[in-house]
VEXDONU-78472 format. One record per atom (N, C-alpha, C): residue number from 0; z, y, x negated. Coordinates in steps of 0.001 Angstrom, whole numbers, m for minus. Each point is the difference from the previous one (the first is absolute). Layout:
N
> NUM,Z,Y,X
...
! end
This chain:
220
> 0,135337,100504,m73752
> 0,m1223,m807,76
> 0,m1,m1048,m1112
> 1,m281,m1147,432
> 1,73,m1600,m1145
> 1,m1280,m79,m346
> 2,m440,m493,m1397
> 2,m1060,398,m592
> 2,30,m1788,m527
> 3,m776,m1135,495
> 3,m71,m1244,m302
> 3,m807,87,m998
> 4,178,m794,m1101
> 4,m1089,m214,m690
> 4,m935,m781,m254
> 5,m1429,m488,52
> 5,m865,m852,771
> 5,m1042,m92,m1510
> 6,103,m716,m870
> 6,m907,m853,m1332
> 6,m1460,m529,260
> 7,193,m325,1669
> 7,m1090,m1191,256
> 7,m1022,511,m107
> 8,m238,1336,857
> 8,m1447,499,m674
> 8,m378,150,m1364
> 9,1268,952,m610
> 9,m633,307,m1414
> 9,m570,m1830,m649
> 10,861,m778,262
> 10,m319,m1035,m786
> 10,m845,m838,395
> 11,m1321,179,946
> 11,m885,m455,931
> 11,m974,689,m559
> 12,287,1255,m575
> 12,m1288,286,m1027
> 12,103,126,m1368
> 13,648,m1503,m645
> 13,m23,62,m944
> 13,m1149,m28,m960
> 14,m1427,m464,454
> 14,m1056,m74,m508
> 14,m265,1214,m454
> 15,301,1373,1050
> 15,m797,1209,m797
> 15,1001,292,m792
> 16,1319,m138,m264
> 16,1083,667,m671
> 16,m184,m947,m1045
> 17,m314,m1027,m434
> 17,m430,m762,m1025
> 17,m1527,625,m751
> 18,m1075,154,455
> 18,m743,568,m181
> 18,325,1433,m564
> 19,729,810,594
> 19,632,1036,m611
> 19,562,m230,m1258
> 20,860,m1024,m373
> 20,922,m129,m1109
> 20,m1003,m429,m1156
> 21,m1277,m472,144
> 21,m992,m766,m916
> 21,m697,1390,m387
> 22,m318,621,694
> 22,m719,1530,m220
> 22,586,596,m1062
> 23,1590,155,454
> 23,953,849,m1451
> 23,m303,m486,m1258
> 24,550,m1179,34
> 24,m296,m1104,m1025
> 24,m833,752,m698
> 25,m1279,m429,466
> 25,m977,251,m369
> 25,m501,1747,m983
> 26,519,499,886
> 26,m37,1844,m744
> 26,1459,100,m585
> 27,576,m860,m160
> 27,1547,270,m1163
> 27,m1047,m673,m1173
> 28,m136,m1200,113
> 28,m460,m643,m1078
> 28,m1245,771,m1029
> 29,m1010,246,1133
> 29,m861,468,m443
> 29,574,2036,m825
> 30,173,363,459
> 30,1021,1220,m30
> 30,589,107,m1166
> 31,733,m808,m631
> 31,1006,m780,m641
> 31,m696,m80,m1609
> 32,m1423,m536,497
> 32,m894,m458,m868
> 32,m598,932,m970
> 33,m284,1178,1069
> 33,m1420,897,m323
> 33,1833,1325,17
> 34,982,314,107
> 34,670,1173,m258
> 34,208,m511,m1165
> 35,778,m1512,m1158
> 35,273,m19,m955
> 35,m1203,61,m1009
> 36,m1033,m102,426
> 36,m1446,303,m908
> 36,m128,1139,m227
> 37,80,822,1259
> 37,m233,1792,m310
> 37,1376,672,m654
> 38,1215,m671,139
> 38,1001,592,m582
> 38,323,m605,m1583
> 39,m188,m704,m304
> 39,m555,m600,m1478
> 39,m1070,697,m926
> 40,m1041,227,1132
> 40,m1317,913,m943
> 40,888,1445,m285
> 41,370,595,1376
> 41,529,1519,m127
> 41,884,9,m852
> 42,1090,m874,m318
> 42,1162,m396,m726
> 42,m588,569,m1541
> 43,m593,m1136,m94
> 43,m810,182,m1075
> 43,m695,1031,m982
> 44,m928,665,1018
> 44,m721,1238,m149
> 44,1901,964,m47
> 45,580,162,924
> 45,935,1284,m425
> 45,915,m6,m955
> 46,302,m1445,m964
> 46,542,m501,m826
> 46,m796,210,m1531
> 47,m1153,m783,478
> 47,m820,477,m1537
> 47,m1117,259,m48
> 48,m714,736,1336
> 48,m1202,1129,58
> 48,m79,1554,m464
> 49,m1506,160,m183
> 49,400,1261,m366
> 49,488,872,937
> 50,584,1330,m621
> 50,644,1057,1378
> 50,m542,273,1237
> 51,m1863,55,208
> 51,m618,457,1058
> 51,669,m1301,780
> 52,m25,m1551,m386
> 52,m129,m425,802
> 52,1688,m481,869
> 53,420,434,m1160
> 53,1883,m296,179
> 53,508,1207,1623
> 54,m879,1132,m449
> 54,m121,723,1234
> 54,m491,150,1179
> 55,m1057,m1012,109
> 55,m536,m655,1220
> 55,691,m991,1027
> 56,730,m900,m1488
> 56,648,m633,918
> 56,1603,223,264
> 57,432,1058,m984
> 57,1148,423,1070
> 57,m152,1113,1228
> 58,m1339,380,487
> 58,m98,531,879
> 58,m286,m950,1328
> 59,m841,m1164,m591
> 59,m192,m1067,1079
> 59,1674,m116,541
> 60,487,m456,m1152
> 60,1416,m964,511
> 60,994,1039,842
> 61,m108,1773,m546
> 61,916,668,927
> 61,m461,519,1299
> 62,m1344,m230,317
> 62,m547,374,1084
> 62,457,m811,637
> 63,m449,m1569,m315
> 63,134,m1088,1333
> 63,1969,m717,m23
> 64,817,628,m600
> 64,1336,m263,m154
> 64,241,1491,1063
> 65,m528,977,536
> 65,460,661,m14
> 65,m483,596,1695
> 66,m914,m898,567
> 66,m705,10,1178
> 66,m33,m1260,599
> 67,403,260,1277
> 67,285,m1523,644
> 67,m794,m1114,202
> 68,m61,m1188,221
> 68,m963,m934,m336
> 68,m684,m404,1463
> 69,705,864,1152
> 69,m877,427,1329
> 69,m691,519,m524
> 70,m91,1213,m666
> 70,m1040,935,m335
> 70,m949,m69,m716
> 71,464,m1016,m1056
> 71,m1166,m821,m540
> 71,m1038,m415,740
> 72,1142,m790,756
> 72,m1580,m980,616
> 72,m434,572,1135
> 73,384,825,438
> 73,m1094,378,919
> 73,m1201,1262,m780
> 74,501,492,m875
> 74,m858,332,m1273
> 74,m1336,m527,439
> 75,730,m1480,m669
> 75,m1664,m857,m328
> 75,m490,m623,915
> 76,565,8,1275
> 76,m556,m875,1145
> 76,m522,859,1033
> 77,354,1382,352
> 77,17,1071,669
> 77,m1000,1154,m513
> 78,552,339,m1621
> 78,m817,548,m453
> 78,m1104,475,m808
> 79,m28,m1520,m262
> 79,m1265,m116,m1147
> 79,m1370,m274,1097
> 80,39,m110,1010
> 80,m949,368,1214
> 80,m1228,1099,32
> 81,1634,855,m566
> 81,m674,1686,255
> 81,m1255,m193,m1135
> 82,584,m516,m1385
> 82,m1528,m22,m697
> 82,m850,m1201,m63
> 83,64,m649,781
> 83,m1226,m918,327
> 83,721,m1824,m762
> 84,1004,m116,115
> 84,758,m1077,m684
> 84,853,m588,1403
> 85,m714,m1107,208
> 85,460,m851,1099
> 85,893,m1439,m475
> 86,963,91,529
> 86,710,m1457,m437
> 86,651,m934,1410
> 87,m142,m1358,m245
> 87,1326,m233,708
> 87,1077,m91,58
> 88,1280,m157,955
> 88,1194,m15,m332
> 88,511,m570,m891
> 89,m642,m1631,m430
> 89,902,m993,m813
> 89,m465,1187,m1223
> 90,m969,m21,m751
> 90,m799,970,m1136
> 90,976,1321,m304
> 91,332,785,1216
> 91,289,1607,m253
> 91,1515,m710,m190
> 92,872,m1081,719
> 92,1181,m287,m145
> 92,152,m35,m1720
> 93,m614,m794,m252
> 93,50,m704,m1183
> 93,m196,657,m1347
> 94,m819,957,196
> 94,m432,1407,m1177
> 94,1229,660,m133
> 95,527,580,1420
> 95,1366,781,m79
> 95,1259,m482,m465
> 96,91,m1034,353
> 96,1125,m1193,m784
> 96,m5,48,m1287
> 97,m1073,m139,m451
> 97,m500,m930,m1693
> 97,228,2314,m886
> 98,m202,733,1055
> 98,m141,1427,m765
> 98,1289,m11,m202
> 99,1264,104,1162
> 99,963,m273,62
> 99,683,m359,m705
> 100,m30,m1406,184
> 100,883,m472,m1151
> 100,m382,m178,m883
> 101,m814,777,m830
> 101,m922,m35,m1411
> 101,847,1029,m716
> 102,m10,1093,945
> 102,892,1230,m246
> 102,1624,m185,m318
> 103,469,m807,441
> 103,1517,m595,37
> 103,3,m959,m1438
> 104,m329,m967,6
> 104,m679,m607,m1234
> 104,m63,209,m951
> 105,m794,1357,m644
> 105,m448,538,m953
> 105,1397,515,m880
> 106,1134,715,1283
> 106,844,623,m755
> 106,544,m1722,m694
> 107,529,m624,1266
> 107,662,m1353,m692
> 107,m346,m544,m1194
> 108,m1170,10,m451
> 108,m983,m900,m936
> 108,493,1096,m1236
> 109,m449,1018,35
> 109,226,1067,m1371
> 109,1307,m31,m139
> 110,1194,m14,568
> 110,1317,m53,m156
> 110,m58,m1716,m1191
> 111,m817,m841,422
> 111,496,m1184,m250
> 111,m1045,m189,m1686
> 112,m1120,898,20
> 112,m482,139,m1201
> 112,642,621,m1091
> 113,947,1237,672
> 113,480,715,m917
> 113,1449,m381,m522
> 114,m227,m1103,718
> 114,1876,m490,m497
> 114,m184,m524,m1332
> 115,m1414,m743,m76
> 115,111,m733,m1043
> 115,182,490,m1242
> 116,724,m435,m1052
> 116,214,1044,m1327
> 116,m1016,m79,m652
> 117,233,1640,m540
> 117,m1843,158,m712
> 117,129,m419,m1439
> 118,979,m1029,m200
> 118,75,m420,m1563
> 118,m502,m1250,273
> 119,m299,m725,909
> 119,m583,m1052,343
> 119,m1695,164,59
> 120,m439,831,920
> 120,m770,351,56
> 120,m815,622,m1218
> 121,877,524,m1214
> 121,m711,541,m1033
> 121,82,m1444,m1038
> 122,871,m1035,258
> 122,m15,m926,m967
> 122,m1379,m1229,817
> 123,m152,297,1165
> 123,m1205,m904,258
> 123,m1483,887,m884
> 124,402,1102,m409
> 124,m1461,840,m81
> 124,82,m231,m2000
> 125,1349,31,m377
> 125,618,m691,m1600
> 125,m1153,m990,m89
> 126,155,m1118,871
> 126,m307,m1469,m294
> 126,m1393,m158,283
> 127,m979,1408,171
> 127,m1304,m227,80
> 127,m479,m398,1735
> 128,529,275,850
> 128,m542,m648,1267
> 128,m836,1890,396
> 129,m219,m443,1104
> 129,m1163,1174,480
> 129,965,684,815
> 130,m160,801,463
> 130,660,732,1807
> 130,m88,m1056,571
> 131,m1013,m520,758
> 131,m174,m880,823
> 131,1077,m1163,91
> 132,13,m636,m1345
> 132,545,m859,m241
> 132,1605,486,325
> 133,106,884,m918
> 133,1348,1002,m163
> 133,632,m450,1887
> 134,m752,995,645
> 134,395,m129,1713
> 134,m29,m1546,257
> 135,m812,m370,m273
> 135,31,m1557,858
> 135,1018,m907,m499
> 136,425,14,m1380
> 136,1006,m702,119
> 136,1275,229,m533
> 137,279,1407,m145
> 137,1492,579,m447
> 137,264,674,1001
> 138,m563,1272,982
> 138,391,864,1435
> 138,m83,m1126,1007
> 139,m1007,m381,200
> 139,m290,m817,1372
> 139,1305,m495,857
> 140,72,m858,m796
> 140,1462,m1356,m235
> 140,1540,924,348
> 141,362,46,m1104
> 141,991,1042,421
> 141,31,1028,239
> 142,m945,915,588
> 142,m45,613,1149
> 142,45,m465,1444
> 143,m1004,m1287,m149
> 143,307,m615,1374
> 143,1202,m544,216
> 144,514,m540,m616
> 144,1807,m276,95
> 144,806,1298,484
> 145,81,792,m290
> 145,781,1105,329
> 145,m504,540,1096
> 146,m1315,457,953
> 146,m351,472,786
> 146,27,m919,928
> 147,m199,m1529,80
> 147,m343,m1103,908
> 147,1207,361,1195
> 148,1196,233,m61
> 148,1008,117,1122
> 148,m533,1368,640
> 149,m236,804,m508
> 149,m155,1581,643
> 149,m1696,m389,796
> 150,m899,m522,m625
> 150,m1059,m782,m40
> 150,m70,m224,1965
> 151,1010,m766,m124
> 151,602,m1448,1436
> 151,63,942,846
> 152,887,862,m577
> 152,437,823,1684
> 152,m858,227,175
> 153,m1218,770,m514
> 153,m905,1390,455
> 153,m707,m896,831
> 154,m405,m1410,m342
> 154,m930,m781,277
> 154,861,m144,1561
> 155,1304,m486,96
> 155,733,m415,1594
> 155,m195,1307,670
> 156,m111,1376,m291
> 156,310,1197,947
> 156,m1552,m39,182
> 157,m991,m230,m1076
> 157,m1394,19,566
> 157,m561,m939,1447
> 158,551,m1243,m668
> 158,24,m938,1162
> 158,806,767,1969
> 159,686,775,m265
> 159,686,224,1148
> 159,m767,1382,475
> 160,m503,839,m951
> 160,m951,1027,m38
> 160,m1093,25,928
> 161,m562,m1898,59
> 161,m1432,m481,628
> 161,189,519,1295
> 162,907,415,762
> 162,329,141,1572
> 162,m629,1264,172
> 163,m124,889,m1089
> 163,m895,1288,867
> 163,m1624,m25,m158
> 164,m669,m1377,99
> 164,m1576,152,m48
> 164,56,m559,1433
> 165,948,m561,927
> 165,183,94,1197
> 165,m923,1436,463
> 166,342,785,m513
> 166,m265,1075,487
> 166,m1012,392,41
> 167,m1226,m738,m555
> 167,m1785,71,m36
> 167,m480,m1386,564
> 168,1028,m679,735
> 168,m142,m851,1122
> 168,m464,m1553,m1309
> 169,451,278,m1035
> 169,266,m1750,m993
> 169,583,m503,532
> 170,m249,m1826,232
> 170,891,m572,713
> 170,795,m716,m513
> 171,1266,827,m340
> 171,912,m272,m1167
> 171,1446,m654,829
> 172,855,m442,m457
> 172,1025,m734,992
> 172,395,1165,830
> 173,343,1856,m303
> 173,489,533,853
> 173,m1152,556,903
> 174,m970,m209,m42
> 174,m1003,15,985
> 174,m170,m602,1060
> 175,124,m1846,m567
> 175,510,m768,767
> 175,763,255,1170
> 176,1246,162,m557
> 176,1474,477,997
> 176,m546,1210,475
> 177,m1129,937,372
> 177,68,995,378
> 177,m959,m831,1222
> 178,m744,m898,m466
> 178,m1101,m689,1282
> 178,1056,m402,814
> 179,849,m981,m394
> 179,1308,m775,698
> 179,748,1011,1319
> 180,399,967,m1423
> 180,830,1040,983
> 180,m645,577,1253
> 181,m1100,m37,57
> 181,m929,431,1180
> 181,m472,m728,636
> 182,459,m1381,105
> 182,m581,m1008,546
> 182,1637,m284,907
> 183,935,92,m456
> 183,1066,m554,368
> 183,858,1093,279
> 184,m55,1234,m213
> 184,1216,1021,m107
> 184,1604,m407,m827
> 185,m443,m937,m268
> 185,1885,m485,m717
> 185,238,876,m1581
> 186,m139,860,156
> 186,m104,867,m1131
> 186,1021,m658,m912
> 187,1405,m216,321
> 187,985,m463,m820
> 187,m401,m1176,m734
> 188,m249,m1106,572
> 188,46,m988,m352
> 188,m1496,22,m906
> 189,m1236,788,489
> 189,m737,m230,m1012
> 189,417,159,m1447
> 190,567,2026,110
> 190,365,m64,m1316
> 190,491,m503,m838
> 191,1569,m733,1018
> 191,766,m701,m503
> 191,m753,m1137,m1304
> 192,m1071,m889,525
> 192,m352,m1201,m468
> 192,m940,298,m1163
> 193,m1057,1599,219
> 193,m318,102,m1081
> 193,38,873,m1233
> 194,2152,501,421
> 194,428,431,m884
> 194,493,m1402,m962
> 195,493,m784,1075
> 195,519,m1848,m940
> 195,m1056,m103,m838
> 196,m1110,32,117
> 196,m1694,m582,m772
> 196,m235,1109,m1117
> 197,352,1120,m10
> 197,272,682,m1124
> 197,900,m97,m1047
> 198,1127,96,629
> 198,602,m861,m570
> 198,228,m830,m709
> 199,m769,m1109,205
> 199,m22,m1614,m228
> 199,m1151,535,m916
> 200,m1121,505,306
> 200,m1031,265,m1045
> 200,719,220,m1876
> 201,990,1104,475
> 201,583,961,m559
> 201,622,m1061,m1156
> 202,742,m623,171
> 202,644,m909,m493
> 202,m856,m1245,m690
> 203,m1302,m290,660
> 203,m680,m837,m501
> 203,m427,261,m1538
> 204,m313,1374,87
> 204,m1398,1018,m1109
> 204,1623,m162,m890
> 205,1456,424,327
> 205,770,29,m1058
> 205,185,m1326,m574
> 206,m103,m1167,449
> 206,m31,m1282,m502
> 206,m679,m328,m1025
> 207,m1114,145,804
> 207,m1142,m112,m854
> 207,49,535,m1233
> 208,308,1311,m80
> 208,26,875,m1532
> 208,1305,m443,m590
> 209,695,18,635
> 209,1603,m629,m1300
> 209,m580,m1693,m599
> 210,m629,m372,980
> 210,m976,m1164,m592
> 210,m816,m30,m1261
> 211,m652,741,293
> 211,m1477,610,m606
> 211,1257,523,m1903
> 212,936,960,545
> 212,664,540,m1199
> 212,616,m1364,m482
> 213,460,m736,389
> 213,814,m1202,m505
> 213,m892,m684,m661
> 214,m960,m348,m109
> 214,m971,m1264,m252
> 214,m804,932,m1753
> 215,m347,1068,797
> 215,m572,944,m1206
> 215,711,748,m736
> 216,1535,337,148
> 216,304,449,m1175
> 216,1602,m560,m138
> 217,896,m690,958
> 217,947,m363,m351
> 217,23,m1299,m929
> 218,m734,m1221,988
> 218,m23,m1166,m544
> 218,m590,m267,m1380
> 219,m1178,949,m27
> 219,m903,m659,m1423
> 219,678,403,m1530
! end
């Protein structure tokens, strides 16, 4: 049996498969935003909080490293119902993401605090500056240099991650291709095009950051 392969539909609805690709965008970026905030604070707190709280958050980070991020979100979209907590999809997507990769994060960030040598750190505290000061401008910096590549990936696998809020009906690019696929039956060729768009995403977000690293810590 000959199996032709036929583009014209998939590419006749490019409007919703575009619409799809703006959605990701949208919950990588945002995602992106709100996991390096919560993994910075937690970083933080398990680096130089006291013990209760160093233990909170390595229980956060091994719970949600350690349970799938289906299970997450239907957690919060499925089961925060049961106690009277209603969300919508974009909302429950977006909580589970940002818990997610907050949890992933946190380890990255403390790896990149603790690199820094603590003779630096004790000669910023020599020269009279505060903690505050201390972190903001002796850890920050070169910590962020050293974590920024490990940083990139987590951020590209998050981005490729976005495909299971499909699954609380977000209309995310593989949602898209799931409308397509049922509109057209060309199963191959859908996937085909919006495995290319992952892809291509994929490669964009790495641009961008060897960018982002070049400008901020190679060139200056």
């Amino acid at each position: 049996m000959k199996y032709g392969l036929q583009f014209r539909d998939i590419f006749a609805a490019w409007e919703s498969i575009l619409d799809g690709v703006l959605v990701t965008l949208t919950l990588s970026v945002w995602t992106m935003l709100g996991g390096l905030t919560v993994g910075v604070a937690c970083a933080a707190a398990k680096v130089y909080g006291p013990g209760w709280l160093q233990r909170i958050v390595t229980a956060y980070v091994e719970v949600i490293r350690n349970t799938p991020l289906l299970v997450q979100l239907f957690l919060i979209f499925f089961g925060l119902p049961s106690f009277g907590v209603r969300l919508d999809g974009m909302t429950a997507a977006l909580i589970a993401l940002v818990i997610n990769l907050g949890a992933y994060t946190t380890e990255i960030v403390r790896a990149g605090f603790q690199a820094v040598p603590k003779a630096q750190i004790e000669a910023g505290h020599s020269l009279g500056l505060s903690s505050l000061q201390v972190f903001r401008y002796i850890v920050v910096f070169p910590a962020l240099k050293s974590m920024f590549p490990a940083l990139a990936s987590q951020f590209v696998l998050l981005m490729l991650a976005t495909s299971v809020v499909s699954q609380i009906s977000v209309e995310d690019l593989f949602h898209a291709a799931s409308i397509v696929q049922s509109r057209t039956f060309r199963d191959f060729e859908v996937y085909t095009v919006i495995g290319v768009l992952y892809l291509a995403l994929a490669f964009a977000f790495r641009g961008l950051f060897a960018g982002i690293y070049y400008w901020a810590f190679v060139r200056r």
